[in-house]
C-alpha positions in Angstrom: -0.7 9.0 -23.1 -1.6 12.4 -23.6 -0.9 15.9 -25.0 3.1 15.5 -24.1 3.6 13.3 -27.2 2.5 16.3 -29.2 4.8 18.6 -27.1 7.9 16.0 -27.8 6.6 15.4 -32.0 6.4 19.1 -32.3 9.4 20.3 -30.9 11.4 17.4 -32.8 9.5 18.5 -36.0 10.6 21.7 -35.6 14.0 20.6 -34.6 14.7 18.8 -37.6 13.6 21.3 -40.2 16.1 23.4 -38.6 18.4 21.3 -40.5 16.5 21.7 -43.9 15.4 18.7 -43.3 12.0 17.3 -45.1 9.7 16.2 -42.2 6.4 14.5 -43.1 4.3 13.7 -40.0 1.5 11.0 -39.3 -1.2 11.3 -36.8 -4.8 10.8 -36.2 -5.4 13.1 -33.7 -6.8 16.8 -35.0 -6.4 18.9 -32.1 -2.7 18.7 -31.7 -0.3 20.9 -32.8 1.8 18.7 -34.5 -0.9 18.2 -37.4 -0.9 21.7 -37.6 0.8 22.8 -41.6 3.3 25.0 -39.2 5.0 22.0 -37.4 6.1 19.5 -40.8 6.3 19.8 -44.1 3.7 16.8 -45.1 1.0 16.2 -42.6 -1.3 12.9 -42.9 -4.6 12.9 -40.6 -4.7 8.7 -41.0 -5.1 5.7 -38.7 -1.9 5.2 -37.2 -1.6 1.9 -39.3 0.9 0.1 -41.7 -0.9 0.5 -44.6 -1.2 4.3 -43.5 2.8 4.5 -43.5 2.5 1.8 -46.6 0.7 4.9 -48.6 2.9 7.6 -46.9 5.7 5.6 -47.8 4.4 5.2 -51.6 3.8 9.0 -52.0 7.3 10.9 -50.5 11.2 9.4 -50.6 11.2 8.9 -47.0 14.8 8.2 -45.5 14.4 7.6 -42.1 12.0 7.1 -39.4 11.5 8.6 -36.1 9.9 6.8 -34.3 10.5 7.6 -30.2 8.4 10.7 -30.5 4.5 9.2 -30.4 4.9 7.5 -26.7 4.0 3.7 -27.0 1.7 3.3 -30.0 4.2 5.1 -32.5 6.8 2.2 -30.9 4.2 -0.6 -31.4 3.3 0.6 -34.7 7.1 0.6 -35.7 7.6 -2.9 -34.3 4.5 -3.9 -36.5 5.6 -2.2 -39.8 9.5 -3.6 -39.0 7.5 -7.3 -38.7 5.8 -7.0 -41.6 9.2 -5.9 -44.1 7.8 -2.7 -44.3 10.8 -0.4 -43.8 12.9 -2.6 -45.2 11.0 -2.5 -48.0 10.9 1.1 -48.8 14.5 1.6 -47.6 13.8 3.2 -44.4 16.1 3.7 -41.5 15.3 3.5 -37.8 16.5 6.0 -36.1 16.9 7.3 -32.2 16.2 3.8 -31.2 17.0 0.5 -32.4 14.2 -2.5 -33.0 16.3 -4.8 -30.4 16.0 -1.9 -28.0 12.1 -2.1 -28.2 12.2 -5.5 -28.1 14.0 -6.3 -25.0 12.3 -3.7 -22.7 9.1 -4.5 -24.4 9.6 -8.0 -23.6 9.6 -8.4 -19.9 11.0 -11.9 -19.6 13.7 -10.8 -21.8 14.2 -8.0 -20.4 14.9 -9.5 -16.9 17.3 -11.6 -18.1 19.5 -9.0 -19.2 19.7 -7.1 -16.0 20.7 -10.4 -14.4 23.5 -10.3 -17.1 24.6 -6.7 -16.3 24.3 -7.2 -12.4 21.1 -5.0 -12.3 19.2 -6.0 -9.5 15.3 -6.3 -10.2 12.5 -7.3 -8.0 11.9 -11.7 -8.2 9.9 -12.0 -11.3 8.3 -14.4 -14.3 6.6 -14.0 -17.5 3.0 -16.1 -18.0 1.6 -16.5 -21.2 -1.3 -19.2 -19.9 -3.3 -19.2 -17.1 -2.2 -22.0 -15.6 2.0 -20.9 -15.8 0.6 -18.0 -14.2 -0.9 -19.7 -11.1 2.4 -21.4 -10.7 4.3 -18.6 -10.8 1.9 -17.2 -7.6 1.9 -20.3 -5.7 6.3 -19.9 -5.9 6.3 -16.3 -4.7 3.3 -15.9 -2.8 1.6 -13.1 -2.2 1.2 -9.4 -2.8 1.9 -9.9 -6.0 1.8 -7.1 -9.1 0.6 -8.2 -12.4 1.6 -6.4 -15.6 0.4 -6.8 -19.0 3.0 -6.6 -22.0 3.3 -3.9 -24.8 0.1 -1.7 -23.0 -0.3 1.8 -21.8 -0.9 3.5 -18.9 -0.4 0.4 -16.9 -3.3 -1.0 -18.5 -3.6 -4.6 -17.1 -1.7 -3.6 -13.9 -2.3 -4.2 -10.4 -1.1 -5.2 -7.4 -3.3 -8.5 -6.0 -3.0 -9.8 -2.2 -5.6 -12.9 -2.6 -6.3 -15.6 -4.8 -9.3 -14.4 -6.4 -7.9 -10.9 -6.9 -4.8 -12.6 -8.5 -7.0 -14.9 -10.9 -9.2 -12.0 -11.9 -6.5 -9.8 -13.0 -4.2 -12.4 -14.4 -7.5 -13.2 -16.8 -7.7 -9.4 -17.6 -3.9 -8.9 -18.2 -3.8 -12.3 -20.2 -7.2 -10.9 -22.4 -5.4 -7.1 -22.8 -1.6 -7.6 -23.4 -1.5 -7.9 -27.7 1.1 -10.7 -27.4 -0.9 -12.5 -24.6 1.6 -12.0 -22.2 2.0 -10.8 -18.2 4.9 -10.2 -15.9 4.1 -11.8 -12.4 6.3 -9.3 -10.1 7.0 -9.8 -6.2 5.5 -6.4 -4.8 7.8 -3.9 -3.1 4.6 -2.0 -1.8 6.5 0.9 0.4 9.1 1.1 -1.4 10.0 4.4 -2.8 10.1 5.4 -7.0 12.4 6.9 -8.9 12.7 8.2 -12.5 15.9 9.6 -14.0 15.6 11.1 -17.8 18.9 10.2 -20.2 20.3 11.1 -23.0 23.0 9.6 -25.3 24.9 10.6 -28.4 26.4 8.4 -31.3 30.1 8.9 -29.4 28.2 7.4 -26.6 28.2 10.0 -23.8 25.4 10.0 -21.6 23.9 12.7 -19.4 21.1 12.7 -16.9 18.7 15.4 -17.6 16.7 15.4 -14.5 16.1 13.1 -11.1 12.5 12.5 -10.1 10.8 11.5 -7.2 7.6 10.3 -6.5 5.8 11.7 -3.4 4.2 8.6 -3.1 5.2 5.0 -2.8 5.3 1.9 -5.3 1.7 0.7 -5.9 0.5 4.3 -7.5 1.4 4.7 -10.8 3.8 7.4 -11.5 1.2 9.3 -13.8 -1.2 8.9 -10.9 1.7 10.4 -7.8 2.7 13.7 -6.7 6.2 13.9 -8.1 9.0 16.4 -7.2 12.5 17.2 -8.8 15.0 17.2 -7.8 15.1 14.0 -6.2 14.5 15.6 -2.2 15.2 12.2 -0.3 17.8 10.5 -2.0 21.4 10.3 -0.3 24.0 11.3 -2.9 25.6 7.7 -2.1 22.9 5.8 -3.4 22.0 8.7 -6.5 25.5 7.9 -7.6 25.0 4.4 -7.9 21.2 4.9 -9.5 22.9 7.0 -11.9 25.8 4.7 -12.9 22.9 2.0 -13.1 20.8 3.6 -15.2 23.4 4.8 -17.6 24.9 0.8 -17.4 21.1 -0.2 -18.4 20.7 2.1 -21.3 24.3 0.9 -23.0 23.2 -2.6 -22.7 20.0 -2.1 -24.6 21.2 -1.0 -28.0 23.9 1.4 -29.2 21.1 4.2 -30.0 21.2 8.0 -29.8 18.3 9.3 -27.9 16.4 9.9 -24.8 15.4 7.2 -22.4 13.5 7.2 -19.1 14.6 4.3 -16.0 12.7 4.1 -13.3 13.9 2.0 -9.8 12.3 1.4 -6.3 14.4 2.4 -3.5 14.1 0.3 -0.1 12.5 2.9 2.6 15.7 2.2 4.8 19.0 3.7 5.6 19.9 0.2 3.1 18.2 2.2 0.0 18.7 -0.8 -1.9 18.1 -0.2 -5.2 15.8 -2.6 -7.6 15.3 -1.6 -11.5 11.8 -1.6 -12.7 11.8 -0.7 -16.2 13.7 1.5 -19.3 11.5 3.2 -21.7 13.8 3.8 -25.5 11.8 6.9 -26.0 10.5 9.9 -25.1 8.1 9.2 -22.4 5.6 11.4 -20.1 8.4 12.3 -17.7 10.3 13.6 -20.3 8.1 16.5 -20.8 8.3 17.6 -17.6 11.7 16.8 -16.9 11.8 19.3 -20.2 9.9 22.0 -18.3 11.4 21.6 -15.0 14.8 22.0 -15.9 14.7 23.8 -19.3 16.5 21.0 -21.0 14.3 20.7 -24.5 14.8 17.1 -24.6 12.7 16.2 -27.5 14.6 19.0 -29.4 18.0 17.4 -28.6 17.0 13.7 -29.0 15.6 14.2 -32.7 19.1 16.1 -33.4 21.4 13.1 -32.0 19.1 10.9 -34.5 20.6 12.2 -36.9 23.8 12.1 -36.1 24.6 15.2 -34.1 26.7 14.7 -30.7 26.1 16.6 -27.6 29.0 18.7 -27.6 28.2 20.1 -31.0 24.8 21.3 -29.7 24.3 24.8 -28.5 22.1 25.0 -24.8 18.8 26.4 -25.7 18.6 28.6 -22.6 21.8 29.8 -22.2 22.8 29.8 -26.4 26.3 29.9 -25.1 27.2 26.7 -23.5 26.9 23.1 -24.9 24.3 20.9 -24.4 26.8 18.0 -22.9 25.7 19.0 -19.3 23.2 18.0 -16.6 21.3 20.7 -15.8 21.5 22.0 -12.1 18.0 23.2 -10.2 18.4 26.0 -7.7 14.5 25.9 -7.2 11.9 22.7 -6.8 9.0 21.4 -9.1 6.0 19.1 -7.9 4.0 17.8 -10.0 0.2 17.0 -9.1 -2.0 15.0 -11.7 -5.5 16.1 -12.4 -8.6 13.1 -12.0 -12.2 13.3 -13.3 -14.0 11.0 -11.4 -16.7 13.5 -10.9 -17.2 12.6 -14.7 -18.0 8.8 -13.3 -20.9 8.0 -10.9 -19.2 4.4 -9.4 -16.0 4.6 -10.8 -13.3 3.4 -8.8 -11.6 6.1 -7.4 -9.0 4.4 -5.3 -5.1 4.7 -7.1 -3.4 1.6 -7.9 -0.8 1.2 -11.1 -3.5 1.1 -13.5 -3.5 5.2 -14.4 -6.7 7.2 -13.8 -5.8 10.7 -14.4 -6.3 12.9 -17.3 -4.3 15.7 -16.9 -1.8 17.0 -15.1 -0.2 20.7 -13.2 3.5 21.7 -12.4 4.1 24.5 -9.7 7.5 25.9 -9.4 9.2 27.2 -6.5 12.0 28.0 -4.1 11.4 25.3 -1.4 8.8 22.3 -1.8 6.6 23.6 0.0 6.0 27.2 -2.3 6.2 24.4 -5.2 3.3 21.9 -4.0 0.9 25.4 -3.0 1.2 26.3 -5.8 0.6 23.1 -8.1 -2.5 22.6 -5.6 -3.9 26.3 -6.9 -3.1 24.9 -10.3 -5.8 22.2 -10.5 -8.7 24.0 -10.7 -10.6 21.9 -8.3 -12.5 24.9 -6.0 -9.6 24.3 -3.8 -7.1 27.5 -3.0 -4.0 25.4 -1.9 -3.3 22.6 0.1 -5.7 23.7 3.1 -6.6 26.8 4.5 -9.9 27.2 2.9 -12.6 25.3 5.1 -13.0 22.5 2.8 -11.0 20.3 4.7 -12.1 17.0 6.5 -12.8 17.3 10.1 -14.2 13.6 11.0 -10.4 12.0 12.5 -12.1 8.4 11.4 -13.3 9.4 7.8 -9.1 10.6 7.5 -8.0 7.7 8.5 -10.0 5.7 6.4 -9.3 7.7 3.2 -5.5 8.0 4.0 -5.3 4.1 3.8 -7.6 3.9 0.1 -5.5 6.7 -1.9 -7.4 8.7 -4.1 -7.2 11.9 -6.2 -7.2 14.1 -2.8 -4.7 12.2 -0.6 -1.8 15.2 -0.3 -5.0 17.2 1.1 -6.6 14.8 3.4 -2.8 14.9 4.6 -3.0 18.1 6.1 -6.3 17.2 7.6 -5.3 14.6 9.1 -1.9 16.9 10.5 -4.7 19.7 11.5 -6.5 17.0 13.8 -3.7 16.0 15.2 -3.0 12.4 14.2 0.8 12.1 14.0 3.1 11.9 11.4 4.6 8.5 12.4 0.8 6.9 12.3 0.3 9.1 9.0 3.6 7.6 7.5 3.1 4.0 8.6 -0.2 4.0 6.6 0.9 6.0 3.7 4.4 4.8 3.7 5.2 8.7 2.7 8.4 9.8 3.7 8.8 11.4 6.2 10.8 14.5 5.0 7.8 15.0 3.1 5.3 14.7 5.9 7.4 16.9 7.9 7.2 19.5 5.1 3.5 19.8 5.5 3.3 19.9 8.9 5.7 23.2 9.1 2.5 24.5 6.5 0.1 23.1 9.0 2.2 24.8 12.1 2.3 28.5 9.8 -1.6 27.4 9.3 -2.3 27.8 13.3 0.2 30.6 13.9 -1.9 32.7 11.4 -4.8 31.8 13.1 -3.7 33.7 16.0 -4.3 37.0 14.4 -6.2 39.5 12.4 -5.6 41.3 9.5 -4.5 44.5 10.9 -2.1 43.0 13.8 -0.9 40.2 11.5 3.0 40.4 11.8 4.9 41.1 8.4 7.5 38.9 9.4 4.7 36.2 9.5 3.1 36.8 6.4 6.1 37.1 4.6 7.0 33.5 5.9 3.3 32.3 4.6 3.9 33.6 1.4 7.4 32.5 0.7 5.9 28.8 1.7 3.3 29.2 -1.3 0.1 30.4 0.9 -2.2 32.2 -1.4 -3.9 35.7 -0.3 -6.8 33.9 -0.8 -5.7 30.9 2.3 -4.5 33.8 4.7 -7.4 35.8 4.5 -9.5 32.7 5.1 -7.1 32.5 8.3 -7.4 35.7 9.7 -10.7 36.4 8.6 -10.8 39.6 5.7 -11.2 39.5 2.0 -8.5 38.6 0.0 -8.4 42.0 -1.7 -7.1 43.5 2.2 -4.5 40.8 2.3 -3.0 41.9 -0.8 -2.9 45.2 -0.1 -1.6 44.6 3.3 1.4 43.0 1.8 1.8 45.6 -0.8 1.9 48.1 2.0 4.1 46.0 3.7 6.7 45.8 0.8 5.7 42.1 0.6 6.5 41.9 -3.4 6.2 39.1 -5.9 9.5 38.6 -7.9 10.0 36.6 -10.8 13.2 34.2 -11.3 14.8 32.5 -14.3 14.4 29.1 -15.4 18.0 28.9 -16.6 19.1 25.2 -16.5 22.3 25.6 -14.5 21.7 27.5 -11.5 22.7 31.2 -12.6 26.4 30.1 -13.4 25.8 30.8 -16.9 23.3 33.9 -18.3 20.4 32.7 -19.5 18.7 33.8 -22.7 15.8 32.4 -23.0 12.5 34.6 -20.8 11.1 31.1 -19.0 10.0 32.6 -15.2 8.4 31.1 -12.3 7.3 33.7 -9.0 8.6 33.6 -5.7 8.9 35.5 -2.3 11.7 36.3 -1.0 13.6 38.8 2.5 14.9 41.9 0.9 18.9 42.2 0.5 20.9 45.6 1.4 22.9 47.1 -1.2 24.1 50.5 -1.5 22.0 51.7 1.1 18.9 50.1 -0.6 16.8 47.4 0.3 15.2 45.2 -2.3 14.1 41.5 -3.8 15.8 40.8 -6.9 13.6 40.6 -10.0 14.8 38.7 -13.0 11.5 39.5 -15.2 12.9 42.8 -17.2 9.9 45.1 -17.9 10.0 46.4 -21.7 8.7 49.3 -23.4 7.0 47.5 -26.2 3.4 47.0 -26.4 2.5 43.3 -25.0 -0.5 41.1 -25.4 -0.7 38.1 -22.8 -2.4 35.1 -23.3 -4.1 33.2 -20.5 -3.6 28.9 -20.9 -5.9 26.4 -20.4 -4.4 25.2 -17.4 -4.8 21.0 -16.7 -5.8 18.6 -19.5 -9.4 17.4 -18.1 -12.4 15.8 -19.6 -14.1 18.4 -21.8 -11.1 20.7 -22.2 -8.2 19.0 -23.4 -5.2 19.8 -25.8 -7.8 21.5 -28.4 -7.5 24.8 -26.2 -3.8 24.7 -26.1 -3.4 24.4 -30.1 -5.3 27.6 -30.1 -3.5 29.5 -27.6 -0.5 28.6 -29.3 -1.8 30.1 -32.5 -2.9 33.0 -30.4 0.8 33.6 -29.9 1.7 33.3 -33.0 -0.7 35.8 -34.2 -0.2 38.2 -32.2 3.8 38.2 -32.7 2.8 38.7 -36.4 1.2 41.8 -35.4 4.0 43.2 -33.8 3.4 42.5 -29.8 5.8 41.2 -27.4 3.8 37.9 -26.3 3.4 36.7 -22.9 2.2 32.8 -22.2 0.9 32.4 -18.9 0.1 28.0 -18.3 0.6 26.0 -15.2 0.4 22.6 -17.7 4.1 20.5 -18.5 2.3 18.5 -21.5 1.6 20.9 -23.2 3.1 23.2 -26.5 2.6 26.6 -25.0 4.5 26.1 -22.3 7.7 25.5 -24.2 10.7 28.0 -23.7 10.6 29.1 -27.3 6.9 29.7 -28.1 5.9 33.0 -26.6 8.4 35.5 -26.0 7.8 35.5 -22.3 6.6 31.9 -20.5 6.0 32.5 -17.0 5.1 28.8 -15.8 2.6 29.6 -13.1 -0.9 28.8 -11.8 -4.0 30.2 -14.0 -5.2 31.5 -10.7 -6.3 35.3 -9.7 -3.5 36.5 -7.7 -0.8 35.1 -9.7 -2.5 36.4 -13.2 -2.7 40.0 -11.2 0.3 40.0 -10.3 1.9 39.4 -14.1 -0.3 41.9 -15.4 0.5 44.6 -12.8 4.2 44.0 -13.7 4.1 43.8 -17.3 1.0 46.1 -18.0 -0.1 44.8 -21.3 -2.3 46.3 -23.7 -4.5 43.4 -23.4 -5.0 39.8 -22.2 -7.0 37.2 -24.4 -8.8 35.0 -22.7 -11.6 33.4 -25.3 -8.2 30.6 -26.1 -7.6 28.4 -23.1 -11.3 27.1 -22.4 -13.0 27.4 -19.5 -9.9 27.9 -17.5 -9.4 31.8 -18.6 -12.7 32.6 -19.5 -13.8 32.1 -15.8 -11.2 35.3 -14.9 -12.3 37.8 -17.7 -14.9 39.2 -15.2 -12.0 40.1 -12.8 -10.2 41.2 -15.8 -12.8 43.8 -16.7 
């Protein structure tokens, strides 16, 4: 639970002010942008406690409550104050969830029993609340097994168990962790493939999926620990269709709310694709923001306004401004989503993945084709690494890969292409990994461009060639480590060679509709004829007016968090009041300044050399300010200069 809930509170702050609404906001957390007097009209820096919203609630006429916004602990803490008469007391109406709605996906026992109702399959399953119910349970379904605490976050108290010692450690832990005592005991569908599809619903109940997601990797890694993508790359439209009609069936039958919610399911790796629910969050949850920033959608924007009674058709699209918001968004382009780790920060930690969550952070690349998409995520993470491969860092020892393919750890998608680069194949790689294939296969045509490259120098390298690398992500930096130059003669190679960057819309429904709002992410792309011409189409319009670009802090990580983005976004802000056109330049989904609406121009890419160069040579600023996003920017002022 990081820097997205302050994304999601801000934007549904800002959202409901729109409508001259009074908003008085409660958090405990000073670096976030929320607390900030721009965002609400009341802000209280307390403990996120009743008897804080007892002395909120004492000092303003407060109507309603919002409470979907503040991930997990602003739903405990409204289950708390709802137990203990609280809003009842002071007159105060739930809204964009119901209590009931908590409740029963809160409460797994509960919860399993109303999928049963509605003919939702789920994996076989039983609630403990002893020790000794829970050692029954085992001894019924046998083992793997995955253990799940009750009302936690992160997966805190999760994991999957294959003995009996492992089981009766963690069942202790998720017994001693869980506030209401409580674990689900869950036959494991290890392999199996995960899903998440983002929802909305209005108070005339019609529902639209925002965005599909899929993880990379299988069930057993928690989805804020996987590689995920969206669209949904794998999925026959047969078996979306039915996920879809499923998860729309499950929100109805937990409440009659109007909000967002998140479902996630496990898909048999089969041609069955059998579908099994997992869970429903109520709320806003840390897919949403990135489903946000993938498609364009402002979810959190939307969901505060059907809180209050708004339906979808009477909302304008944010990006468009002239079609409604009662659509699903449509992706001509790919996101993939890598999470950032810090175990370097941890001499001994564990660093294998499991579904207990160990990143901190997290990077989004966009793209034409998956493979543009995960190149660029991988330049995003700031980890000495210039891609996925193509850099001599790899692994060259075949038993080392195969050992650290079958423990997954932070650097799994990279030890991948190792392993693809020695030569082990993709059917041994998959029946370890249990990655799809599609996705293996994906890497290996990187691995394939990798050798081809290989093959040449920079002055007979093919254009042809190196305008494939580049349109499949390849930074300057990876070819010249291929062919042997400095990166500088790569790029001017491909400058020579009319090898251009072009910048393309984020426009949430596939260019059928003009898009409004300046949200870009770069490609490559082969030149089209027309009228005699030859060119790449570039959607980024270079203006006239004087521009100042800020650089972003890139991925939330120990020792540079969400402090650095609640100053960039202030260096936006200021700026704008002095007249410039602003230009955001972040790679992170959780975070504020990445919005569509904060900086005049967002272009959603890496905070890496060539990219930055490449923006600036296109929109010549007057200046870029660095001394805001931490580290991260300050590391690229020398180039600057």
């Amino acid at each position: 639970q990081a820097c997205e809930f302050d994304y999601s509170g801000s934007q549904a702050s800002r959202s409901l002010r729109e409508e001259r609404i009074e908003v008085t906001l409660i958090n405990s957390n000073p670096a976030t942008i929320m607390t900030d007097k721009v965002v609400a009209d009341n802000i209280y820096l307390l403990p996120l406690e009743v008897d804080s919203i007892r002395q909120v609630l004492s000092e303003h006429k407060i109507d309603a409550v919002l409470p979907t916004m503040g991930g997990q602990t602003a739903l405990n803490l409204c289950i708390e104050a709802d137990k203990q008469g609280v809003w009842e007391e002071y007159g105060v109406k739930i809204i964009g969830v119901d209590i009931d709605a908590i409740n029963i996906t809160e409460d797994r026992e509960e919860f399993r029993v109303l999928m049963e109702k509605i003919g939702i399959p789920m994996a076989p399953s039983k609630t403990a609340t002893s020790f000794l119910r829970g050692k029954s349970i085992a001894q019924d379904f046998g083992f793997p097994l995955c253990i799940r605490a009750s009302y936690t976050l992160g997966g805190t108290g999760a994991t999957f168990v294959h003995t009996k010692d492992e089981f009766e450690e963690a069942l202790s832990r998720g017994l001693e962790v869980s506030p209401i005592h409580e674990v689900m005991i869950d036959k494991a569908l290890l392999g199996w493939k995960e899903y998440e599809l983002e929802l909305l619903r209005d108070a005339n109940d019609n529902v639209i999926i925002i965005c599909s997601i899929e993880n990379m990797d299988p069930m057993g890694i928690h989805t804020g620990d996987s590689i995920t993508v969206a669209p949904a790359m794998t999925l026959s439209d047969t078996t979306y269709q039915k996920m879809r009609d499923m998860a729309i069936r499950m929100m109805r039958s937990i409440g009659t709310f109007a909000g967002g919610c998140n479902v996630q399911f496990a898909v048999s790796n089969d041609e069955k694709e059998d579908i099994v629910a997992i869970e429903i969050n109520p709320r806003v949850s840390r897919s949403s923001a990135l489903a946000s920033k993938a498609t364009g959608y402002p979810i959190a924007k939307i969901a505060a306004k059907l809180a209050i009674g708004y339906n979808l058709d009477e909302l304008f699209n944010q990006i468009t401004k002239t079609t409604t918001a009662y659509f699903e968004p449509t992706l001509d382009y790919v996101i993939v989503k890598i999470p950032r780790w810090n175990f370097e920060k941890f001499e001994g930690a564990d660093r294998r993945l499991g579904i207990q969550m160990k990143s901190v952070g997290e990077v989004m690349g966009i793209g034409r084709s998956f493979q543009e998409a995960l190149q660029k995520a991988a330049q995003s993470l700031e980890i000495k690494r210039n891609g996925l491969g193509a850099d001599g860092r790899g692994y060259t020892d075949q038993d080392r890969v195969l050992e650290m393919l079958d423990k997954a750890s932070w650097n799994r998608v990279f030890v991948i292409y190792d392993a693809i680069q020695l030569g082990i194949p993709l059917r041994r790689i998959h029946d370890i990994t249990k990655i799809d294939m599609w996705f293996l296969k994906q890497i290996e045509e990187l691995v394939h461009i990798h050798h081809e490259i290989e093959k040449y120098n920079v002055e007979t390298l093919p254009r042809e060639l190196l305008l494939d690398a580049k349109m499949k992500g390849f930074a300057d930096r990876q070819i010249a480590h291929m062919v042997g130059c400095l990166e500088s003669e790569i790029h001017t190679k491909r400058t020579e060679s009319g090898i251009q960057r072009v910048w393309k819309l984020v426009d949430t429904c596939a260019a059928e509709f003009q898009a409004q709002t300046p949200y870009y992410y770069s490609t490559f792309e082969m030149e089209v004829e027309d009228g005699g011409k030859r060119f790449s189409e570039n959607e980024s319009v270079h203006t006239d007016k004087p521009k100042v670009v800020v650089l972003g802090s890139g991925p939330n990580r120990i020792g540079q968090g969400i402090e650095f983005d609640y100053c960039c976004v202030h260096g936006v802000l200021a700026a704008r009041e002095c007249g410039y056109e602003t230009i955001m330049i972040n790679c992170n989904p959780e975070t504020v300044s990445t919005d569509f609406d904060t900086a005049d121009k967002l272009y959603f890419e890496p905070v890496f050399w060539e990219h930055i160069y490449d923006i600036i040579r296109h929109e010549k600023p007057e200046g870029v300010i660095v001394q805001l996003g931490g580290q991260t920017a300050l590391k690229l002022a020398e180039k600057l200069d």
